[in-house]
N, C-alpha and C positions, 0 to 999 in steps of 0.2 A: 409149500405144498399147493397144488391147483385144485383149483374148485372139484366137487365132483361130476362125476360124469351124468353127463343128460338123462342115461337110460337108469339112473336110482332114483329118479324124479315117481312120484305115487301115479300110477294109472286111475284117474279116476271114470270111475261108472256113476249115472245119474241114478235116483231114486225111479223106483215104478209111476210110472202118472195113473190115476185111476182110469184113463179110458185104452191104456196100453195091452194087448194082447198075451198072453201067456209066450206063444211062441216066440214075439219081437224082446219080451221082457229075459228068455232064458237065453236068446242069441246075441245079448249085450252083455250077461252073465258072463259067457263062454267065451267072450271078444276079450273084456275083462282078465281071465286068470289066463288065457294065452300070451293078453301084453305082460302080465305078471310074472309068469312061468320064461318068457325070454329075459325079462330083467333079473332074475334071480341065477337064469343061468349066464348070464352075461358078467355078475358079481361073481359068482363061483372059478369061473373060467379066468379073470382077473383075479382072485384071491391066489386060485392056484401057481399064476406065473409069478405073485410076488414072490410065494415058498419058493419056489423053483428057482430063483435068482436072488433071494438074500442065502439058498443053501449051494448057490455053485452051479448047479447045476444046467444046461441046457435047455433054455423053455423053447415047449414044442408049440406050435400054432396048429389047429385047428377048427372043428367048428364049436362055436357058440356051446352047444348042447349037445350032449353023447345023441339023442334024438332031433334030431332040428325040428323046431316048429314052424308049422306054415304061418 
């Protein structure tokens, strides 16, 4: 079986620095669960195709996530 894929790798986010701003600290947050939110549905999307082909059936390609994220 091959390694896993790149995008199951942790997103990591840095801790707040104490001279860091509210605003820069909540836009690293938000940078954060958006790389998260693509790897979750990147795993979903590949979960799905395996059902799809160990049941027979015709896997369909599409995007990433029923919503795409930017």
């Amino acid at each position: 079986m091959p390694p896993a894929p790149s995008y199951l790798n942790p997103a990591p986010v840095a801790p707040p620095a104490k001279s860091e701003s509210v605003v820069s600290l909540a836009e690293r947050e938000q940078n954060g669960r958006i790389e998260r939110d693509v790897i979750i549905c990147a795993a979903r999307r590949d979960w799905e195709r395996v059902r799809q082909g160990l049941a027979g059936d015709k896997i369909e390609d599409g995007p990433v996530c029923e919503q795409e994220v930017e």
